[in-house]
C-alpha positions, 0 to 999 in steps of 0.5 A, spaced: 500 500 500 502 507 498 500 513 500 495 518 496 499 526 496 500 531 492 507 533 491 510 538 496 506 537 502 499 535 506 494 541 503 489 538 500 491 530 501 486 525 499 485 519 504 491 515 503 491 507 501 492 505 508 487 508 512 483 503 514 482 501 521 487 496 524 483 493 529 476 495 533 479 498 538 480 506 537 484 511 531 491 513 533 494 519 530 502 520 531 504 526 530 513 527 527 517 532 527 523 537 528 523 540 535 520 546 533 515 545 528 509 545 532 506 538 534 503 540 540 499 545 537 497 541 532 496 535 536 491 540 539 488 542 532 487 535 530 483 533 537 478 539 536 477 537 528 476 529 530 471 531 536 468 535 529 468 528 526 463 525 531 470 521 534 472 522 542 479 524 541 484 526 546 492 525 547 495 521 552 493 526 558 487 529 556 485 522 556 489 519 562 485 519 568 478 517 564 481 511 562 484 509 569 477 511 571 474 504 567 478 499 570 476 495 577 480 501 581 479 506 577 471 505 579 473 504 586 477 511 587 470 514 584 466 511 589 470 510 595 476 517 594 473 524 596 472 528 590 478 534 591 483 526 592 479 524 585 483 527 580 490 526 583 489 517 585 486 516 577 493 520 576 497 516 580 493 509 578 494 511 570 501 511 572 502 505 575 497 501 569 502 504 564 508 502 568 504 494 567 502 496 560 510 496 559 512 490 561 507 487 557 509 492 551 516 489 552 513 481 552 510 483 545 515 486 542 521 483 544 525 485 538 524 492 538 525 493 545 531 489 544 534 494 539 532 500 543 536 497 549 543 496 544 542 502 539 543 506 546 548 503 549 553 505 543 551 513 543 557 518 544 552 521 549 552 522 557 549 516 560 544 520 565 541 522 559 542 515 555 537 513 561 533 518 560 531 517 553 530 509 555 525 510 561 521 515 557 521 509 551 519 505 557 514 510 559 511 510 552 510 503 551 505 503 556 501 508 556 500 507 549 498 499 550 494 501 555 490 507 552 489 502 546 486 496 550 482 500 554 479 505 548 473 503 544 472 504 536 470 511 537 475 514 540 482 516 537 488 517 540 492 523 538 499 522 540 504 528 539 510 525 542 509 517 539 513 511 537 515 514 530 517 521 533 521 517 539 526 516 532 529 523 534 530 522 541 533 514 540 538 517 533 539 524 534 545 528 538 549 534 536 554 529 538 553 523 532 551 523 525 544 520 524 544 513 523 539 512 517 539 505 517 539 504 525 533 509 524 530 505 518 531 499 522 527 501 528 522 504 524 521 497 521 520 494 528 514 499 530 507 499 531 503 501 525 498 507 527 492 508 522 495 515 520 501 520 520 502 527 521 508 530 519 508 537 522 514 540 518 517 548 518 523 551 516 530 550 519 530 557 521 523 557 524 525 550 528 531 554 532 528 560 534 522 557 537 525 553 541 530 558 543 524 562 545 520 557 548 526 556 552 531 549 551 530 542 554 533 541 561 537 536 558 540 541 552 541 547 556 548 546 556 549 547 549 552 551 545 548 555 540 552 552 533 551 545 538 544 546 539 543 548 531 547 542 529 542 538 533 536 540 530 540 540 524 540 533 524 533 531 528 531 534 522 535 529 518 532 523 523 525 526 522 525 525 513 529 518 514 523 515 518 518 519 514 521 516 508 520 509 511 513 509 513 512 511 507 515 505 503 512 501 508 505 503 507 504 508 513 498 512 512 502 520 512 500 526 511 504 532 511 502 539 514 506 545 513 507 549 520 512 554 517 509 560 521 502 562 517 496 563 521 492 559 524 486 558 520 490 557 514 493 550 518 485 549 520 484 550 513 489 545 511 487 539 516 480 540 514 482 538 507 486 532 509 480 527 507 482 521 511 480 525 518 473 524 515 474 518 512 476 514 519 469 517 523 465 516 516 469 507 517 465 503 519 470 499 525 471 492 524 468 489 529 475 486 532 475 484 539 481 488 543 486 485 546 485 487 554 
């Protein structure tokens, strides 16, 4: 299968070939792109237009406490917990679930934890920060496999920070050349979302938000020509794993966040059909792993 684009970006995408629903659980969007480029106010985006399409949408926590509240515990805490301690224990309870769920994840999907692990253990970067990435991984696994089983068949995940994203954090420092068959190698062992967006602006437009918005704790040290060499090759990491999916048949759009005005970004998602085609598709009626 292939996607359906136009050349030079995501204005005007029809529904690509492999926008079908995997399963009869929920839609799952992942977000990709260089730091800077806006996936957070896309993903925002995204939710408002898949609500406007008849789906219950939301990112991991928007959604966290409702799904935690589904569980045997979860409706514990509802009956027995006083209403100004609710809100805190579903945190803490999602934390715990996703911490299973990884363990779980990590069962599921030997190999590619098992190329994490390794990839990282060769990266010329400090070790703290070595650790940092993998948790975080280790996070993601979780809370992904625990906001998919327990989501139904109108409900859409939207993750800005996903699998295909965590690319950039597993293959990109200031310190190394990108890796293009590591990151290829990872993204042939992912979990395969119904639908891709790549949020893509400017080098320039990348740097200076993110220097506006402020660094990341763990990039703060960095120089200014090091901080423009990581995001330099972030954006390479970002078009290599895109490339990919593409080959493998991923569903993926692309939008340009390259500083033009809001509505115009509306304007641009709205045209992207397969958001209406996912809430007009009758789900397949398949029982979700639990």
């Amino acid at each position: 299968m292939s996607s359906d684009r136009p050349p030079g970006g995501g204005r005007s995408v029809g529904v690509p070939r492999a926008a079908v629903r995997r399963s009869g659980g929920p839609l799952v969007v992942e977000l990709i792109g260089t730091p800077g480029a806006g996936k957070t106010t896309m993903s925002r985006e995204i939710v408002r237009l898949l609500r406007e399409r008849g789906l219950e949408a939301g990112t991991p926590v928007d959604v966290a406490r409702d799904h935690a509240a589904r569980t045997a515990s979860g409706r514990a805490f509802a009956r027995l917990a006083p209403a100004r301690l609710r809100r805190g224990l579903l945190w803490q309870l999602f934390y715990a679930l996703a911490t299973v769920n990884a363990f779980r994840f990590g069962r599921e999907h030997r190999a590619l934890v098992r190329h994490v692990r390794i990839g990282q253990r060769a990266r010329p970067i400090p070790r703290r920060v070595r650790r940092h990435i993998r948790y975080w991984f280790f996070q993601l696994g979780g809370r992904h496999r625990f906001l998919t089983t327990t989501a139904n068949d109108r409900e859409a995940l939207v993750f800005d920070d996903g699998f295909l994203h965590r690319s950039v954090h597993l293959h990109t420092s200031h310190l190394e050349e990108p890796d293009a068959d590591r990151v290829t190698a990872y993204v042939d062992l992912l979990p395969v979302p119904d639908l891709v967006v790549v949020v893509s602006a400017n080098h320039d437009v990348c740097e200076r938000r993110v220097r506006e918005r402020g660094v990341w704790a763990h990039s703060r040290r960095l120089s200014g020509p090091e901080l423009s060499c990581y995001l330099a090759n972030a954006e390479r990491v970002v078009h290599t794993a895109v490339q990919r999916a593409r080959e493998r048949g991923w569903a993926v759009v692309e939008v340009e966040n390259g500083g033009r005005a809001l509505e115009q970004i509306r304007g641009d998602l709205r045209a992207v059909e397969a958001f209406s085609a996912f809430a007009a598709i009758p789900p397949m009626r398949t029982e979700a792993v639990r």
